[in-house]
LUMRO-854516 format. One record per residue (C-alpha): residue number from 0; chain; x, y, z. Coordinates in nm, 2 decimals. Layout:
# LUMRO-854516
R; NUM; A; X; Y; Z .
...
This chain:
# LUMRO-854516
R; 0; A; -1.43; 0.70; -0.54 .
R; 1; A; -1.38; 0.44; -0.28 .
R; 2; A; -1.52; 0.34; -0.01 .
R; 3; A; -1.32; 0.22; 0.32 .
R; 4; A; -1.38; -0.16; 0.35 .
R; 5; A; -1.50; -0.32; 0.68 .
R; 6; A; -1.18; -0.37; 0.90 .
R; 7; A; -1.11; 0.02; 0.95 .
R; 8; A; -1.42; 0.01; 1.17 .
R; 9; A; -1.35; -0.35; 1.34 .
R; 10; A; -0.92; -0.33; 1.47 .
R; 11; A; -1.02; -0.15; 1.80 .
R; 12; A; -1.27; -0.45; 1.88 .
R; 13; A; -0.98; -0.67; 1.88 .
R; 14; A; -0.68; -0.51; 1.93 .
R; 15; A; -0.74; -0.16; 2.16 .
R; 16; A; -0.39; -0.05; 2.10 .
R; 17; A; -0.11; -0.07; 1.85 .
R; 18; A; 0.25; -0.09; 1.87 .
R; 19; A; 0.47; 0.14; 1.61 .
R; 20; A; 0.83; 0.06; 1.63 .
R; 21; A; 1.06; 0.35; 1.49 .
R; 22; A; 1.40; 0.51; 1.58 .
R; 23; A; 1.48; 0.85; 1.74 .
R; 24; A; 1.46; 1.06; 1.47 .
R; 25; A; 1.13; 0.85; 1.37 .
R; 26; A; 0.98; 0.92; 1.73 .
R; 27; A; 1.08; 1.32; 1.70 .
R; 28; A; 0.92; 1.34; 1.34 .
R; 29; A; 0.61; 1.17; 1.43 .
R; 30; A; 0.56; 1.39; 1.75 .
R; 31; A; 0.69; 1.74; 1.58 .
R; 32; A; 0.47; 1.69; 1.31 .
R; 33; A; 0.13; 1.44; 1.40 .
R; 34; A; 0.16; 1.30; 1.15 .
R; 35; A; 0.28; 0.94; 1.00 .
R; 36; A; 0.47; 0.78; 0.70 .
R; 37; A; 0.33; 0.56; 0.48 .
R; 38; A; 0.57; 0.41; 0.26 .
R; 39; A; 0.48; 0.31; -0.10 .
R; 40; A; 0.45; -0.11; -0.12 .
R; 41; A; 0.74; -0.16; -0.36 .
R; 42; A; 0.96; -0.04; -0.08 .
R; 43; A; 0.88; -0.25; 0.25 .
R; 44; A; 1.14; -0.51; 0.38 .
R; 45; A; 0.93; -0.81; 0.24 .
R; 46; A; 1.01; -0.82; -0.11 .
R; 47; A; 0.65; -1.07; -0.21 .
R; 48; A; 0.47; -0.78; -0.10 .
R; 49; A; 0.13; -0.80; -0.32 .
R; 50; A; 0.24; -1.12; -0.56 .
R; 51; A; 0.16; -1.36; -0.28 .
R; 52; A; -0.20; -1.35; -0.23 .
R; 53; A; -0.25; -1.37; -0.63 .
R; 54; A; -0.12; -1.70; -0.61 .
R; 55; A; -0.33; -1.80; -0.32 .
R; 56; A; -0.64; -1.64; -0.54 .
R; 57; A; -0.56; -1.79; -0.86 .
R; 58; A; -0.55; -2.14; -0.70 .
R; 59; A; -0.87; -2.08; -0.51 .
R; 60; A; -1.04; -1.95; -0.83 .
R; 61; A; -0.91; -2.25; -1.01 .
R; 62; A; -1.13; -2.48; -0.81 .
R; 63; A; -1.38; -2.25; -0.92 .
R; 64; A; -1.32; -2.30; -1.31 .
R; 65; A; -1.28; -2.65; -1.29 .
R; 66; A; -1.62; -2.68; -1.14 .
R; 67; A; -1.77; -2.39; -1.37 .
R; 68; A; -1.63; -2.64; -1.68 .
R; 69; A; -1.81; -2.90; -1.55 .
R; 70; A; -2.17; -2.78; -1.52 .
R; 71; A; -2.14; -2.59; -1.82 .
R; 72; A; -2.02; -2.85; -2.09 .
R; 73; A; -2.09; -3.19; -1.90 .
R; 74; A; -1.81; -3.37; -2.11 .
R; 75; A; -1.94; -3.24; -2.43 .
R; 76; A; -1.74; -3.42; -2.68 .
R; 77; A; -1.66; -3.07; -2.85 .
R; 78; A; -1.52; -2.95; -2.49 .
R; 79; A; -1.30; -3.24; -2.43 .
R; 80; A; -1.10; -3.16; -2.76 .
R; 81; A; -1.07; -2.82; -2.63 .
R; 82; A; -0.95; -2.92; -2.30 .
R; 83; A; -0.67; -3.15; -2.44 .
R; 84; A; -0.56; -2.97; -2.71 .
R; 85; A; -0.47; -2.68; -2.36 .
R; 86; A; -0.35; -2.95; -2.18 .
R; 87; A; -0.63; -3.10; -1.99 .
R; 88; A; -0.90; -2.95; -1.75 .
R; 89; A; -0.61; -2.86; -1.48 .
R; 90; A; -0.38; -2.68; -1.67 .
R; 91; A; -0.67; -2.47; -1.82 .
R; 92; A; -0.85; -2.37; -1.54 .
R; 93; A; -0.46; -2.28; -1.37 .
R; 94; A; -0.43; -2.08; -1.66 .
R; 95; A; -0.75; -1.89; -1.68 .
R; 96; A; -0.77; -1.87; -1.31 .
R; 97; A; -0.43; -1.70; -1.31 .
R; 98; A; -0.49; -1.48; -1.64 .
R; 99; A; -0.77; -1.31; -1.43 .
R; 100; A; -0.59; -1.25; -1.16 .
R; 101; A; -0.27; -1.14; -1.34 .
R; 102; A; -0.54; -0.91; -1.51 .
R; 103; A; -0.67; -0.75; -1.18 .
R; 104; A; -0.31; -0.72; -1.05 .
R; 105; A; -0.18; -0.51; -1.39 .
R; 106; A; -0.49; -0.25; -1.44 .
R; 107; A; -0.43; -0.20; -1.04 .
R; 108; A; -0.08; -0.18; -0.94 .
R; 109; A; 0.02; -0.11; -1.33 .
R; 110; A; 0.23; -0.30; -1.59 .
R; 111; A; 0.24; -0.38; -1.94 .
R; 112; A; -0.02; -0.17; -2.15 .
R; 113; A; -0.13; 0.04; -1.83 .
R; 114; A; 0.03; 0.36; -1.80 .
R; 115; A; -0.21; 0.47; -1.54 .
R; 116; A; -0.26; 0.22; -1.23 .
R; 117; A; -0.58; 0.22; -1.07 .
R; 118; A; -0.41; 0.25; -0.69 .
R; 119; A; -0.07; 0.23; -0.58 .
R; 120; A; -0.06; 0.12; -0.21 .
R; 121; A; 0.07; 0.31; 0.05 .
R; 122; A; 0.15; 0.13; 0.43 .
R; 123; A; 0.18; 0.24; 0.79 .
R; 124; A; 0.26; -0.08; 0.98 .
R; 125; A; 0.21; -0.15; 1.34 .
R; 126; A; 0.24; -0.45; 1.60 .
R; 127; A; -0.08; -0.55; 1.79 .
R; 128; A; 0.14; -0.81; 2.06 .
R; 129; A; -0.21; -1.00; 1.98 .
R; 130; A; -0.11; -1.33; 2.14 .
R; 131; A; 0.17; -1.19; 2.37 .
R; 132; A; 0.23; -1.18; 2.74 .
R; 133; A; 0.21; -0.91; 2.93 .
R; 134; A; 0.58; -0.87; 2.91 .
R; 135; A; 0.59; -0.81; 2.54 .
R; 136; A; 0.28; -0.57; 2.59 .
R; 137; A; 0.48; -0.33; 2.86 .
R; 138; A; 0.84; -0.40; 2.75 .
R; 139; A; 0.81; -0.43; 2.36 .
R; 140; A; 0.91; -0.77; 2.16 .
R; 141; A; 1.28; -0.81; 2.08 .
R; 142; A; 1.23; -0.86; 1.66 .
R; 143; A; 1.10; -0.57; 1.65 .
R; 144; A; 1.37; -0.38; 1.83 .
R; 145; A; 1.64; -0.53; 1.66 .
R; 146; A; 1.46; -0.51; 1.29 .
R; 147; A; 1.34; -0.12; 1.29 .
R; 148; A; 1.47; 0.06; 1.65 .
R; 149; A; 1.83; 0.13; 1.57 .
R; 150; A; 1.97; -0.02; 1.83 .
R; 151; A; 2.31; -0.04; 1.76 .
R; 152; A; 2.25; 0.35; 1.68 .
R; 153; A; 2.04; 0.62; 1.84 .
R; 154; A; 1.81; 0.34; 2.01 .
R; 155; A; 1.43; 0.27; 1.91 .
R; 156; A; 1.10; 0.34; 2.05 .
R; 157; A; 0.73; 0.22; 2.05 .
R; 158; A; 0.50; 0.44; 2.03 .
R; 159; A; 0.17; 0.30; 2.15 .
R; 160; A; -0.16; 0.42; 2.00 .
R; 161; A; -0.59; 0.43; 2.09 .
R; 162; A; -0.68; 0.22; 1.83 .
R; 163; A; -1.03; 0.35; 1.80 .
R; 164; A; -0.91; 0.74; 1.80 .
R; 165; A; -0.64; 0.59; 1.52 .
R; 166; A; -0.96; 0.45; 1.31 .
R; 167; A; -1.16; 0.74; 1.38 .
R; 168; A; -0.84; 1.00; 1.23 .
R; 169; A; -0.80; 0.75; 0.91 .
R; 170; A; -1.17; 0.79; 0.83 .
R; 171; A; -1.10; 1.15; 0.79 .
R; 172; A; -0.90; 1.16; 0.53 .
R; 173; A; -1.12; 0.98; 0.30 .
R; 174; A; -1.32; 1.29; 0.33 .
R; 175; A; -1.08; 1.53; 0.29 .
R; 176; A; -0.90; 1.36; -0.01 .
R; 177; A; -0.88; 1.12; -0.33 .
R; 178; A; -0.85; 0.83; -0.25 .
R; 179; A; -0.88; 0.50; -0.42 .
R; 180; A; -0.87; 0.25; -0.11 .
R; 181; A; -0.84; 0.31; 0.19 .
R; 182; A; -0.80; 0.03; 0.48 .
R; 183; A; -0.73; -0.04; 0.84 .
R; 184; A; -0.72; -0.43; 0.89 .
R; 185; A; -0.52; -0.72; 1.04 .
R; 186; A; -0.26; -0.89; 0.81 .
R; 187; A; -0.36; -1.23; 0.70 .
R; 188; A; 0.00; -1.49; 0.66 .
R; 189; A; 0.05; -1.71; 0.43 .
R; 190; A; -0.05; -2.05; 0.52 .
R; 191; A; -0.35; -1.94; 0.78 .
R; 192; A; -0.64; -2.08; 0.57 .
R; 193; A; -0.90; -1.99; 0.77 .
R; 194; A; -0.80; -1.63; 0.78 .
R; 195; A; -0.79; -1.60; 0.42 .
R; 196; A; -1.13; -1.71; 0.37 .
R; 197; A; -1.26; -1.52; 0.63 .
R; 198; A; -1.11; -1.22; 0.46 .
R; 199; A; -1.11; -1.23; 0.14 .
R; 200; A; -1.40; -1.45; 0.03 .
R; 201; A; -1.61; -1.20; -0.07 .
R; 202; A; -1.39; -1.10; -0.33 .
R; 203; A; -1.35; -1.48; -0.44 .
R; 204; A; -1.76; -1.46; -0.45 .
R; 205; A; -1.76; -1.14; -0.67 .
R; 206; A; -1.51; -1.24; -0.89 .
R; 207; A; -1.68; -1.62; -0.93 .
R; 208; A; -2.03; -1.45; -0.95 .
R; 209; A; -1.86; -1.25; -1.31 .
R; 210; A; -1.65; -1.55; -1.43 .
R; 211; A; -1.93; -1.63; -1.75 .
R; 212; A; -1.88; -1.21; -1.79 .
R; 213; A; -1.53; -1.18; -1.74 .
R; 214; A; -1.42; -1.48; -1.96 .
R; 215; A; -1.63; -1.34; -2.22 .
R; 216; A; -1.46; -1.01; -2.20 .
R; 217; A; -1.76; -0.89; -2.15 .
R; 218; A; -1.75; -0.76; -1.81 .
R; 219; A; -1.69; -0.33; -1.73 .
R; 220; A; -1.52; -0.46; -1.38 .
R; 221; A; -1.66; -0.27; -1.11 .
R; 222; A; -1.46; -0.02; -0.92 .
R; 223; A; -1.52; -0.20; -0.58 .
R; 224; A; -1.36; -0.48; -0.71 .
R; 225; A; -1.01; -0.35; -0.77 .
R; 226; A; -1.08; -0.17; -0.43 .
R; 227; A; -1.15; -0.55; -0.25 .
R; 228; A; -0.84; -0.70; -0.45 .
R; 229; A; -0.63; -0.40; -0.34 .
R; 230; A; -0.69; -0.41; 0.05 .
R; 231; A; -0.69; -0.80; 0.02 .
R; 232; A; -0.37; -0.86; -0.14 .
R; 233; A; -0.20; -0.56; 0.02 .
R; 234; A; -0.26; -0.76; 0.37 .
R; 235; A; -0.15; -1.07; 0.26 .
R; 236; A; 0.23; -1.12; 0.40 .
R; 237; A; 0.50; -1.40; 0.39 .
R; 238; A; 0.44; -1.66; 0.71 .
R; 239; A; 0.80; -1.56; 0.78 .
R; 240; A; 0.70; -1.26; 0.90 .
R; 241; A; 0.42; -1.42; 1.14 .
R; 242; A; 0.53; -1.33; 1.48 .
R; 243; A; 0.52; -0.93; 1.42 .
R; 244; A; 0.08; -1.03; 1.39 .
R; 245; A; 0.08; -0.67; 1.22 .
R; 246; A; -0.20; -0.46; 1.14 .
R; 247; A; -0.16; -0.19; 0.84 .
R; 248; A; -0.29; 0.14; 0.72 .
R; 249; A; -0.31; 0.10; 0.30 .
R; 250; A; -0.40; 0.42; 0.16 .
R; 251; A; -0.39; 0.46; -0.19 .
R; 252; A; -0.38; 0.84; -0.28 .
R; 253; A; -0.56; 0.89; -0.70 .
R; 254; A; -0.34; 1.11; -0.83 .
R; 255; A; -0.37; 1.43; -1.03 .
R; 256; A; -0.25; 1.20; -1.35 .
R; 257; A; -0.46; 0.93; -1.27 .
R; 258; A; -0.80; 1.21; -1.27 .
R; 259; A; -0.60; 1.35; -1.67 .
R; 260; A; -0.64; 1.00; -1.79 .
R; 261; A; -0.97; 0.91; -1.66 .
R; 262; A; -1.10; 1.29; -1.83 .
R; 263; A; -0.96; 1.16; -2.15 .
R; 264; A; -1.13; 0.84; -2.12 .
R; 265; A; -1.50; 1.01; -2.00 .
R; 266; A; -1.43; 1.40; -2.06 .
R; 267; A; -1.79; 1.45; -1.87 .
R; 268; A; -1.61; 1.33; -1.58 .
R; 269; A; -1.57; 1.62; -1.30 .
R; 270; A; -1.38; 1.63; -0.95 .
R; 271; A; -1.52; 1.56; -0.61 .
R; 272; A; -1.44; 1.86; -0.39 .
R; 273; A; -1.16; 1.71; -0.26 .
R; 274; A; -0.75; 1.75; -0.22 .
R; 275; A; -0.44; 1.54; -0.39 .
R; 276; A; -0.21; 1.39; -0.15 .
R; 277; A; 0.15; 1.46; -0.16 .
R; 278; A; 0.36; 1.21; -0.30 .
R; 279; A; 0.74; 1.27; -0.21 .
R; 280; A; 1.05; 1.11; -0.17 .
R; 281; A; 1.15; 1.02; 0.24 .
R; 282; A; 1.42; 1.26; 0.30 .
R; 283; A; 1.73; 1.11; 0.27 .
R; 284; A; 1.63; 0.86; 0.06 .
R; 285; A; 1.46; 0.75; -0.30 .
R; 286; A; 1.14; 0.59; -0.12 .
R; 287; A; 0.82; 0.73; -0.23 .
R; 288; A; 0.65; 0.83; 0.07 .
R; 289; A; 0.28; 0.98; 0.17 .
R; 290; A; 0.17; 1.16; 0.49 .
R; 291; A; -0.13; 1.02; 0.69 .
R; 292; A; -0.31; 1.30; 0.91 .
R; 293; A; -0.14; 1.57; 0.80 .
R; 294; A; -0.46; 1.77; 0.77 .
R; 295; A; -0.60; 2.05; 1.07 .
R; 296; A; -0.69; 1.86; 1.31 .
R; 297; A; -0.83; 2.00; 1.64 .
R; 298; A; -0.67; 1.68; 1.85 .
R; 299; A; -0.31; 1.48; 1.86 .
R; 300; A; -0.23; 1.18; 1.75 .
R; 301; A; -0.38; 0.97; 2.05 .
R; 302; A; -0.07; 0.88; 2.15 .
R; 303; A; -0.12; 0.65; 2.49 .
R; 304; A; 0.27; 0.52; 2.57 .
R; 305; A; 0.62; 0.56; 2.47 .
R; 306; A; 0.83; 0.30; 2.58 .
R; 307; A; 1.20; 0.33; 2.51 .
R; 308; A; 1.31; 0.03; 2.39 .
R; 309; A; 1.70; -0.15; 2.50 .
R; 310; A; 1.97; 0.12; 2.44 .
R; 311; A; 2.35; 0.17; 2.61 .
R; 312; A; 2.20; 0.57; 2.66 .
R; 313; A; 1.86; 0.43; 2.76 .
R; 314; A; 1.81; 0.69; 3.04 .
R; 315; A; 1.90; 0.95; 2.83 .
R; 316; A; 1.69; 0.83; 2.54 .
R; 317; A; 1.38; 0.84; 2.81 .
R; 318; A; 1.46; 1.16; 2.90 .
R; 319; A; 1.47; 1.27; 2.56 .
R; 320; A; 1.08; 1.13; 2.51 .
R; 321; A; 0.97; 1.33; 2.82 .
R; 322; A; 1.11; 1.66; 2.71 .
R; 323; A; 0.96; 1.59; 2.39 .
R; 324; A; 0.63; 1.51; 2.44 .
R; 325; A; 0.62; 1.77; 2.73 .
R; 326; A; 0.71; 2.02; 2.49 .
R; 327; A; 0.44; 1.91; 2.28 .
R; 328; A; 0.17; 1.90; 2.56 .
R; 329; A; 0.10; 1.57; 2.51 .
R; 330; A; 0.00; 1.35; 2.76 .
R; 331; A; 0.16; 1.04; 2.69 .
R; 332; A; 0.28; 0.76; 2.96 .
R; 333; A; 0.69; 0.74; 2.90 .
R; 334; A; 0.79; 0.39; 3.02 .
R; 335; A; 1.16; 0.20; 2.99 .
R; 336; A; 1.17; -0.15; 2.83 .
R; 337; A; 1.39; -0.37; 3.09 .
R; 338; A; 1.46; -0.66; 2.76 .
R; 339; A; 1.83; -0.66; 2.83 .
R; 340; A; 1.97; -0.64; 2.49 .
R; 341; A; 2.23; -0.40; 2.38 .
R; 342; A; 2.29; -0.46; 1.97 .
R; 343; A; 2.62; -0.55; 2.07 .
């Protein structure tokens, strides 16, 4: 089973807190119960989630093939035929470049032929304020309270979290369940070169290291490299949604199924000592939905700040977040947001 990839370990070094934006009844079910949704990825607001970055892979991998066509075959007359009877060396090495990555995408998310997927992503999204003034930091940023604090309702809050205490509860539950990937890390937007090659070039490397095996059909691919292709293209977001500079949590629970299919396949295989998440729809709703942290745990969620974001009852919503986490004995900083906006 997987393996947490670098970033879990690395978001505190840049960003020491996080920002989750969520409504009343959000707030109230995150404090009664310590623990957090994480919402399965065919269900968040941005509806490329997961197809973006396998275009941005498949053209960098076709760079790759290109050049891989040239060293091999040096304009072998035999090779040239080839590549114009496909269309010429671009439009081959588009399409092998994007039949690999079409490849990796089906076996993990699922599709045709693949009645088991290899991980299914679940996301908890927060706001890091990264680039922000000190305003945004203390008062909250106003797209976020108008996207996902019901203003016009019950009014919003943002709870503000201890990165590193956040980091430290997600490693637990790789060791307490089955998990395929698991991974704390900055989003990466579409468009920010740099960023994508700083993040996922060591899956670019792995899968340009196997091309002569994986071309072949010859290649067993590796579990870590579904695991890489997973947390990368699970981070990889519209530019649209640049200014919310979002950090996720992807967890994607193996289920019981997935452990039937894989017995079939290798019946030697036996189970780690470990649990099955729950998998269940949000109340109220169709969403498939997962719990984060809702294991025993001796300490809280490390919950530094509430602030209460614009509201007509604003007072009153404040007052509601003292009782609350007073109630709870938690020891959390309840502050008002003075943005003067009122969903009207």
């Amino acid at each position: 089973e997987k393996q947490m990839v670098d970033p879990v370990s690395k978001v505190h070094e840049e960003y020491p807190f996080v920002y989750h934006y969520t409504s009343r009844a959000g707030l109230e079910g995150i404090l009664s119960t310590q623990t957090l949704f994480a919402t399965h990825y065919q269900h968040l607001n941005d509806t490329s989630e997961t197809r973006l970055m396998s275009k941005a892979l498949a053209l960098n991998l076709q760079h790759f093939v290109k050049s891989w066509l040239r060293k091999r075959h040096k304009g072998e007359e035999r090779q040239v035929r080839f590549l114009a009877q496909q269309g010429g060396e671009h439009i081959f090495s588009h399409t092998e470049a994007t039949k690999i990555i079409d490849t990796f995408h089906r076996i993990a998310f699922g599709g045709e032929r693949i009645d088991q997927p290899f991980a299914e992503p679940f996301i908890t999204s927060f706001c890091t304020h990264s680039d922000d003034e000190e305003y945004e930091r203390d008062n909250g940023l106003l797209s976020q309270w108008r996207g996902y604090a019901e203003v016009r309702d019950n009014g919003g809050f943002a709870i503000v979290f201890d990165t590193k205490k956040l980091s430290d509860l997600i490693a637990r539950e790789n060791d307490i369940y089955h998990i395929s990937t698991l991974a704390f890390g900055d989003v990466i937007y579409d468009g920010d070169r740099e960023g994508f090659h700083r993040e996922f070039g060591g899956l670019l490397q792995k899968l340009e290291s196997s091309f002569d095996q994986i071309v072949s059909g010859g290649l067993n691919i590796p579990g870590d490299y579904f695991g890489d292709f997973v947390s990368g293209v699970s981070r990889f977001k519209h530019r649209a949604f640049r200014e919310e500079r979002e950090v996720r949590i992807i967890i994607c629970p193996t289920t019981l199924d997935f452990y039937k299919y894989l017995k079939e396949v290798d019946p030697t295989l036996s189970l780690p000592e470990k649990a099955f998440k729950r998998i269940f729809e949000r109340p109220g709703t169709t969403t498939p939905t997962t719990c984060l942290f809702d294991y025993e745990k001796e300490d809280k969620l490390p919950v530094v700040k509430i602030i209460v974001g614009p509201h007509r009852n604003q007072e009153g919503n404040a007052d509601f977040a003292r009782a609350l986490a007073s109630k709870l004995g938690m020891d959390a900083e309840i502050s008002v947001s003075t943005t003067p906006f009122t969903g009207r």
